[in-house]
Each structure stands twice: as structure tokens, then as C-alpha cells.
TIKEDO-466548 format. One line per field, with one value per residue (C-alpha): residue number from 0; chain; x negated, z, y negated. Coordinates in Angstrom, 3 decimals. Example, Ala and Ser with C-alpha at 12.3 -4.5 7.8 and 13.67 -1.06 7.14 Angstrom:
# TIKEDO-466548
n: (0_1)
chain: (A_A)
east: (-12.300_-13.670)
up: (7.800_7.140)
north: (4.500_1.060)
# end
This chain:
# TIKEDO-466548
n: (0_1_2_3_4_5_6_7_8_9_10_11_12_13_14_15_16_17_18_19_20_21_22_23_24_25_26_27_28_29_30_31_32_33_34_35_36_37_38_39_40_41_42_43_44_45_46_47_48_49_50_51_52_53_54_55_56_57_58_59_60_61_62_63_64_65_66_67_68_69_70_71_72_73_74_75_76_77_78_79_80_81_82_83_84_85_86_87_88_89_90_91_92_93_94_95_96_97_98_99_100_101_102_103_104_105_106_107_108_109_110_111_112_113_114_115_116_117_118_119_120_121_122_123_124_125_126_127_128_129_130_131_132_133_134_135_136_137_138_139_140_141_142_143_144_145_146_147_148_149_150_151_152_153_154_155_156_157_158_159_160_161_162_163_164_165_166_167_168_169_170_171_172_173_174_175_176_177_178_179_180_181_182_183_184_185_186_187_188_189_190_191_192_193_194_195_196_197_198_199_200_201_202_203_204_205_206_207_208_209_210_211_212_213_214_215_216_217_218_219_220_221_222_223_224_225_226_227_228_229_230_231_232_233_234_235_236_237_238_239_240_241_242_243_244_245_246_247_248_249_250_251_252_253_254_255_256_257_258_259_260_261_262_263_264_265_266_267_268_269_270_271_272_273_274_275_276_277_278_279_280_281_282_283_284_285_286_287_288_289_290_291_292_293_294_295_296_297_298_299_300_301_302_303_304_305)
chain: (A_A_A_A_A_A_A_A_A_A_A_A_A_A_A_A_A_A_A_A_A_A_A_A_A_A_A_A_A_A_A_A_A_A_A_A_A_A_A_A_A_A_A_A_A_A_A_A_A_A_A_A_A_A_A_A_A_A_A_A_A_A_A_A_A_A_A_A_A_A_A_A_A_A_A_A_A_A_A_A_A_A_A_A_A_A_A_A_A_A_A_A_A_A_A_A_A_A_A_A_A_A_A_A_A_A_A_A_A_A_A_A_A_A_A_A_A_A_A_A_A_A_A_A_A_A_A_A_A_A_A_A_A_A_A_A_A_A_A_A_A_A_A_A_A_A_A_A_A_A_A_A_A_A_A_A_A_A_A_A_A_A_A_A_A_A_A_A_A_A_A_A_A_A_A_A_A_A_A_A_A_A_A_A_A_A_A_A_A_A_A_A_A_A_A_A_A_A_A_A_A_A_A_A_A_A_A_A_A_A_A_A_A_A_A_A_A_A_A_A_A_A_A_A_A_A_A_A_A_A_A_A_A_A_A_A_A_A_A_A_A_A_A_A_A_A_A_A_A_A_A_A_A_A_A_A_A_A_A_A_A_A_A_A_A_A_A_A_A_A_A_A_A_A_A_A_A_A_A_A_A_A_A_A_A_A_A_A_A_A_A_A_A_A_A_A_A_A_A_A_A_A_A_A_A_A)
east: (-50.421_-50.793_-50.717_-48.095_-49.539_-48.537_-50.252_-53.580_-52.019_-49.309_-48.556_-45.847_-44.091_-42.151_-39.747_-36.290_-33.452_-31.394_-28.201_-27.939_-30.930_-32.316_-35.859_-36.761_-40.183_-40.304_-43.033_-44.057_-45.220_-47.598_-44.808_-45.147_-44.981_-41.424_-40.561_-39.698_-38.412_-36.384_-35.525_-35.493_-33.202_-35.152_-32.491_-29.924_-29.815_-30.963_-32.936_-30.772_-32.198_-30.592_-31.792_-32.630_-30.822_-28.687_-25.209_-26.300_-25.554_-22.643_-22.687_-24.469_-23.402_-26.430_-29.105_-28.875_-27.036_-27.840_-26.115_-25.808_-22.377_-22.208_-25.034_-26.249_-29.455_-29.742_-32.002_-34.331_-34.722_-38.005_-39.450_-38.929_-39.566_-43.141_-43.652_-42.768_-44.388_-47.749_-47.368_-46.212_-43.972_-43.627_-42.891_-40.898_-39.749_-38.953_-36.845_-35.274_-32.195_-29.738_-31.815_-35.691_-37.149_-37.093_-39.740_-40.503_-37.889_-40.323_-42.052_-45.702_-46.159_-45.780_-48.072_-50.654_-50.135_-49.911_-52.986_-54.762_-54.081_-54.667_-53.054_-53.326_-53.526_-51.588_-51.519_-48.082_-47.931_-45.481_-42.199_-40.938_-37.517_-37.905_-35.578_-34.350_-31.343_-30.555_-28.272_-26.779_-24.131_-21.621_-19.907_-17.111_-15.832_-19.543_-20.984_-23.751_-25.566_-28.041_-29.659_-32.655_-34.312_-36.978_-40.399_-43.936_-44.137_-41.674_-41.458_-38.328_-37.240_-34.621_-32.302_-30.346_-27.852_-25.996_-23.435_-25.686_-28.427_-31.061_-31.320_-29.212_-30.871_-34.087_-36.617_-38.888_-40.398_-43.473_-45.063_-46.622_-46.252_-49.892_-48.680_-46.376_-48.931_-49.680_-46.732_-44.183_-44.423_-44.366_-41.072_-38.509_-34.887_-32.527_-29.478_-26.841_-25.708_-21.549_-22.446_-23.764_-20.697_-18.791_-21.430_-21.443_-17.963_-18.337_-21.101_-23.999_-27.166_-27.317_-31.138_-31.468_-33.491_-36.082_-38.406_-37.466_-35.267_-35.031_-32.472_-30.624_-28.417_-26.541_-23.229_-22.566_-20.684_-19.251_-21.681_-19.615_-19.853_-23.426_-24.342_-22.207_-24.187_-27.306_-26.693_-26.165_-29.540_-31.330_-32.873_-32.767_-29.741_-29.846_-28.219_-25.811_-25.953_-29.741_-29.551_-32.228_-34.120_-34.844_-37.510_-40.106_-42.119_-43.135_-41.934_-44.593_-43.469_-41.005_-38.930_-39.483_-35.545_-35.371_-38.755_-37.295_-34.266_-36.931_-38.309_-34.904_-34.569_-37.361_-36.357_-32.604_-33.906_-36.683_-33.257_-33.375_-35.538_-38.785_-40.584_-38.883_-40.809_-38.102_-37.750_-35.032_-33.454_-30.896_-28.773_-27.409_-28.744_-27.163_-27.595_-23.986_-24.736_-28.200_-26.725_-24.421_-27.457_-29.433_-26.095_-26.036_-29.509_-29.227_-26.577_-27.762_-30.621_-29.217_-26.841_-30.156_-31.611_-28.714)
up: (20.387_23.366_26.855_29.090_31.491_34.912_36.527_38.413_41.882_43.106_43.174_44.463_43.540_45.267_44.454_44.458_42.942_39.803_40.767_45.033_45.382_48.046_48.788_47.420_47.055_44.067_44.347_41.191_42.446_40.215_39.514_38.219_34.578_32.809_35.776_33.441_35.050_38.636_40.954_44.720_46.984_50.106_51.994_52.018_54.421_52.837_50.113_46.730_43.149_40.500_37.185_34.539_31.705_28.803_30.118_33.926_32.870_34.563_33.870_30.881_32.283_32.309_33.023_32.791_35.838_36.813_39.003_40.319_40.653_44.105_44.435_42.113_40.822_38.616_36.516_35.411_31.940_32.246_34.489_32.194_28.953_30.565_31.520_28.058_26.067_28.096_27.838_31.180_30.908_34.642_37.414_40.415_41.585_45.127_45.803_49.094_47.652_45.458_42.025_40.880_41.169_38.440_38.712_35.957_34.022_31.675_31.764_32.291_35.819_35.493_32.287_34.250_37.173_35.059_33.102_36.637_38.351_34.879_33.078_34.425_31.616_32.605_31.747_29.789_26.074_25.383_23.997_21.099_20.470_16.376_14.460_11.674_10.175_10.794_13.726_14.047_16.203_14.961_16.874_14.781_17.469_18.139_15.326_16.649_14.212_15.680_13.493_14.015_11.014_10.667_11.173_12.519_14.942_17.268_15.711_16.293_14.556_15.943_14.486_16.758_16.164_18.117_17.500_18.416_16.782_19.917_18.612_16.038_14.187_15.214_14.431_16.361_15.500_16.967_14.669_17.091_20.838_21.046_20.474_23.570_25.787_23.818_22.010_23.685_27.558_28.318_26.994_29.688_29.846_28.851_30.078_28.069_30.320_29.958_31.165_34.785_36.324_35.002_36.210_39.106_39.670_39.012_41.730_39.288_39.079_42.684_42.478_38.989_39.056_36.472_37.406_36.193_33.326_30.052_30.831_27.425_27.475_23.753_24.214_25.507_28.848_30.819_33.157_35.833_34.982_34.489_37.767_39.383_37.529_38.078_41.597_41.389_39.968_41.989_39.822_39.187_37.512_34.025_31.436_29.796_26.514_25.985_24.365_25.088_26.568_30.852_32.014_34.156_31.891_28.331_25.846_24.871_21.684_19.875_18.913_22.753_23.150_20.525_21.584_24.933_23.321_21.696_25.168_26.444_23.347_24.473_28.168_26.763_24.387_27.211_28.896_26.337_28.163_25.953_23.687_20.165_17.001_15.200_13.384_14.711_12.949_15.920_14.470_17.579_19.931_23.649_26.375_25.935_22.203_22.743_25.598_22.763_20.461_23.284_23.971_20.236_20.241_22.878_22.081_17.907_19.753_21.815_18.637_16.556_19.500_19.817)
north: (-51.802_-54.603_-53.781_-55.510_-58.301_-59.425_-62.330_-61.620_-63.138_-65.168_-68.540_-71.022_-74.348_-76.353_-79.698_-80.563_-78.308_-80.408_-79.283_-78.966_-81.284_-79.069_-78.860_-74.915_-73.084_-70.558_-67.856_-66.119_-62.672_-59.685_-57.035_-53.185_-52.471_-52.060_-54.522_-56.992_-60.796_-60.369_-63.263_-62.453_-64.695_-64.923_-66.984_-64.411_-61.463_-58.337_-61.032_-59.468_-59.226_-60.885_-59.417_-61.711_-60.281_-61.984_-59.803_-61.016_-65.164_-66.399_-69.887_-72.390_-75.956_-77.858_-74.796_-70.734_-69.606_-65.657_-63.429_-59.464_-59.763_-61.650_-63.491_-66.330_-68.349_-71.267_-73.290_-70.435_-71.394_-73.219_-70.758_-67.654_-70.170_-70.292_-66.556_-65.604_-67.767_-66.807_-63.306_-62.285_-59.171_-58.314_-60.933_-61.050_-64.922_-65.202_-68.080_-69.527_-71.031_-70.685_-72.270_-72.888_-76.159_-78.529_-80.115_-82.785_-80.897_-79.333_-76.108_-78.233_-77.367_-73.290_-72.789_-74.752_-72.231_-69.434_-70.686_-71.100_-67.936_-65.838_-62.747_-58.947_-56.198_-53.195_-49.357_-48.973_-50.594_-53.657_-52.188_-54.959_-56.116_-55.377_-57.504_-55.404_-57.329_-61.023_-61.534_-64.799_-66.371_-69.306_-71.120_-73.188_-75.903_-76.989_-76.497_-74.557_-72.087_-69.784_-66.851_-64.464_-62.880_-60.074_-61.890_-59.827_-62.885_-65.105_-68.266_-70.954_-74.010_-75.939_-78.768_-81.127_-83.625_-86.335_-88.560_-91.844_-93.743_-93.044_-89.414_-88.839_-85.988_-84.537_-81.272_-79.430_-75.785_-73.895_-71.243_-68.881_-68.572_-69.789_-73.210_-73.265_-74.677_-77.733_-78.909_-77.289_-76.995_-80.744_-81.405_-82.773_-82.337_-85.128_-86.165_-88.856_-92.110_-91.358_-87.666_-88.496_-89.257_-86.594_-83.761_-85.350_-84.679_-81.251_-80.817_-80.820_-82.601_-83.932_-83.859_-85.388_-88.600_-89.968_-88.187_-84.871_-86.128_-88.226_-90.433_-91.990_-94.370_-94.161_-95.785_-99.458_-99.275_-102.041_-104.098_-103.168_-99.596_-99.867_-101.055_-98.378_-95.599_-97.349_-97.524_-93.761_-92.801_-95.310_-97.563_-101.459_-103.054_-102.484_-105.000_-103.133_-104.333_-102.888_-99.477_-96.903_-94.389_-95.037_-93.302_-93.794_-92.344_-92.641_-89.678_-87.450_-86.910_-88.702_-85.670_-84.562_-83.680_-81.505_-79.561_-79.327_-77.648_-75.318_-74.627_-73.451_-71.104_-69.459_-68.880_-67.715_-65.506_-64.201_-62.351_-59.658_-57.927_-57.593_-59.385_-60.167_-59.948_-62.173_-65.843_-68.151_-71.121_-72.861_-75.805_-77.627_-74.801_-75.185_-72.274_-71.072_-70.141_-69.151_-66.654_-65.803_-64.475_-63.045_-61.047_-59.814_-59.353_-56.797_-55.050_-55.006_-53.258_-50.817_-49.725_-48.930_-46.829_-44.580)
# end
């Protein structure tokens, strides 16, 4: 029987955005119960609300892209990862451009504010997202494998896998949300070497630099090619023959990538709308597939309430 929460009073963060590498201020505002997660553009006229719902995503290249139908926001993942994981079932973010600031790339920054500023208990109880039956999505060409089993609590364990010897195969899983603060938050979003240039080219990760990313660098490029990218991200000439991580610095953990793709989970699963009591096992989780589930997950709901 727990109460919802909001946050006791606002606060804001400001940094760079990954993709448009704007400056933007976020402002994470006390909402009304049964508000549930809404994200106010305040640099458009009229300042729209984009509901942040699993149907509403748009877009999963590199981040969670939201829209109402016209306008959009990006990169909320590791905002709502936070908010979730900390119990907040009613904010409003107020943003002045089109995506939330990365930041380091983790969700560190917002559990500290969130942490600082404190939880608001509120009248109306906490309606639960009750997994019943598993629900799983599969998706063949990827070989992504996501499933969500009856549990009392929300616990996740992920699996990744990559084609290199940097991080070929790694685990990460958090048994109760309590742990979120400490094991998971702090993870930072990675990016491979051979995929800068080609987001690039797509208009993506303008504002990426290593100091909101795990940079790795997996698969031997030409010195020539090397120094181009190298000149891209700003950072000394590398010799390309040394295979690694660049960072600036050190990982946290050493299966920090795939606890960062735990952390993600959590803020694609937090667009369903409420709190799940559920168990989730993701093999090669990504936020197109984990969309996928939170789309299933919703709509397995709204079958069983009919």
C-alpha cells in the first residue's frame, strides 16, 4: 500500500546536449499525483508537453527520442532511469531545447539531486504494473532477447555481447531498486571507435566528448584514419595499433558498459507509466527492443484491465 512521491522542491542541471551539442538547462519540477513523468519544452511558443510514454518514442538511435506528435525531446533515458529508480512517481522536466543534458553520461548527477532535494509523500496510493504472465520480446536479426516474468519486486539482469575482445561478453544485474544508487547510477555511456563517424553523419552526437562517454576503440583502423577521428573528438594523436578503452577517466566498474545498459532498461521500462512489480532477463538489450517490451508491457496490461 505505498503512497506515490514527488520531489520536495525543484532543482536544475545544466551541460551540453549529446546529440545538438547545445548548451540546455533541465528543471525537474514537484508535479500532482497520477501526474506521472512529462517533459515541458520551454523554448517553443506555447512551451508543449511531450508525454513520456512507451507508444510516445519516435526514435532509439543512440538515446530515447519522445514526441506529442509535432514536437520532440531526446536523451531522456538517464533522467527517468533516475526518477524511477528513486521512487519519484510524479515530475514535470522543463527543458529549453530540444533534448536533456548528458552530463557525464550516467545517471550520477540526478540521484545526487534527487537525493539532495528529498522525496514528497502524497495522498493517492501507487498503482503497480503487476506482471502476471511473462512477456518477452525477440528480436531474430539482433539477437536481442528481452523477457519479464512475475516477480513481487523489480529486479533486472542483463547480458551483453560484442563482437570484440575489449568487451566481448559481459553481466550486470541489480536485485532491488535500492541498489540503484550505488552500483548502478555511475555507469557512463559508451560509444565504439568505427561508430563516430558514421553518427556523425547522421547529425548525432555533436556534443559527445570524453567526458560524458566511454570511448572504445575495438577494431584496428588505419593511422591515417585514426588521426582524422582523433582530431574529431579532440584529443591527442593516438597510435593506432593500441587497442582499448580512451577515457579520461578510469571505469568504475569493470563490467561498467553492461550496468549502463541496465541503467537504460530502467528508464525504457519507466515509460509504462507506473511502477512494475516484474523480473527482467535482457540478452543484448538496446532501446529499440526495450521500447519493444515496454510497448507489450502496456498493452498486456491494458488487455487484463478490460
Amino acid at each position: 500500500m505505498d503512497k506515490q512521491h514527488t520531489l520536495k522542491e525543484s532543482f536544475t542541471l545544466s551541460g551540453k546536449g549529446l546529440h545538438t551539442g547545445l548548451l540546455l538547462t533541465a528543471e525537474f519540477c514537484p508535479a500532482p499525483v497520477n501526474f506521472g513523468y512529462k517533459i515541458q519544452r520551454t523554448d517553443i511558443e506555447g512551451e508543449p508537453i511531450i508525454e513520456a510514454l512507451a507508444e510516445n518514442v519516435i526514435d532509439t538511435r543512440r538515446g530515447t527520442v519522445l514526441t506529442n506528435g509535432k514536437d520532440r525531446v531526446s536523451t531522456v533515458e538517464h533522467a527517468l532511469s533516475a526518477l524511477y529508480a528513486l521512487g519519484i512517481d510524479n515530475c514535470l522536466i522543463r527543458v529549453n531545447g530540444p533534448e536533456v543534458p548528458i552530463l557525464d553520461g550516467s545517471a550520477a548527477y540526478y540521484v545526487q539531486h534527487i537525493q539532495r532535494v528529498g522525496k514528497k509523500e502524497q495522498e493517492a496510493l501507487r498503482e503497480y504494473l503487476i506482471i502476471k504472465e511473462p512477456i518477452e520480446y525477440i528480436d531474430e536479426e539482433s539477437g536481442s532477447h528481452l523477457i519479464i516474468e512475475p516477480s513481487d519486486s523489480f529486479n533486472i539482469s542483463v547480458n551483453v555481447s560484442f563482437e570484440n575482445s575489449i568487451i566481448h561478453c559481459q553481466r550486470a544485474s541489480m536485485k532491488r531498486l535500492s541498489d540503484y544508487a550505488e552500483e548502478i547510477a555511475a555507469s557512463r555511456t559508451f560509444v565504439f571507435v568505427r561508430d563516430i563517424e558514421p553518427l556523425l553523419n547522421q547529425g548525432l552526437i555533436k556534443g559527445g566528448d570524453l567526458d560524458n562517454a566511454i570511448v572504445i576503440y575495438e577494431r584496428q583502423l588505419t593511422q591515417e584514419k585514426m588521426d582524422m577521428l582523433t582530431s574529431i573528438m579532440n584529443i591527442p594523436r593516438m597510435d593506432a595499433t593500441r587497442l582499448g578503452y580512451i577515457m579520461h577517466r578510469p571505469l568504475v566498474w569493470e563490467n561498467e558498459p553492461a550496468r549502463h545498459k541496465l541503467l537504460d532498461i530502467i528508464g525504457d521500462m519507466a515509460l509504462c507509466g507506473h511502477p512494475i512489480l516484474g523480473s527482467i532477463k535482457a540478452l543484448k538489450p538496446g532501446h529499440r527492443v526495450n521500447n519493444m517490451l515496454a510497448r507489450k508491457v502496456r498493452a498486456t496490461i491494458k488487455d487484463e484491465r478490460k
